[in-house]
N, C-alpha and C positions, 0 to 999 in steps of 0.2 A: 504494500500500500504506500503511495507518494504521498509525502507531505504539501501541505498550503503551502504555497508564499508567504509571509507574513503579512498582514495588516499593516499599512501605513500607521504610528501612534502619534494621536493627536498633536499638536502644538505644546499645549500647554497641557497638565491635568493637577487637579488641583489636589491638595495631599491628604491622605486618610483622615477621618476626624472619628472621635467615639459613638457619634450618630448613623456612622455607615456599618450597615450589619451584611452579613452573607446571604448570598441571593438563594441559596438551599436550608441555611437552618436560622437565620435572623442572628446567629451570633456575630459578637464583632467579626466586621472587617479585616481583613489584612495583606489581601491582595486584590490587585482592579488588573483585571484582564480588559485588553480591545479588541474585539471583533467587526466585520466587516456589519455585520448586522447593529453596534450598536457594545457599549460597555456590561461587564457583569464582574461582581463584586464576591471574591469567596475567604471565608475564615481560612486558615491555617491547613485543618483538618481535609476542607473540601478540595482547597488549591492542591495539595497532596494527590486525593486521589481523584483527582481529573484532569492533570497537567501531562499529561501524555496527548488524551484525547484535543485537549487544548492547541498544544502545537502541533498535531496533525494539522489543527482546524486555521493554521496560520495565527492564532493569538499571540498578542506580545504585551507584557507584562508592562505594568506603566506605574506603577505604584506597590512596592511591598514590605512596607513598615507606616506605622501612625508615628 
């Protein structure tokens, strides 16, 4: 299976804050993925187990610490 090209990463992205929680389980934040469709936000835990499928999918990492 070929990997994506990466997603262009925005300009600018503004930096974690303790209001952004995980797009899978509302925990904090702590990584912001870009995807061509649009940003998603995973704890620690989730970034773990789906950062493979991730960069298949061309995501690039744009923030990974608050």
């Amino acid at each position: 299976m070929s990997t994506a090209p990466p997603c262009p990463a925005p300009a600018t992205t503004a930096p974690l804050t303790a209001a952004d929680r995980c797009d899978r389980c509302s925990a904090a934040a702590w990584v912001r993925v870009h995807l061509a469709a649009g940003d998603l936000l995973f704890c620690g835990h989730h970034h773990r187990a789906h950062r493979e499928g991730l960069a298949r999918a061309g995501a690039v990492v744009t923030a990974s610490v608050r």
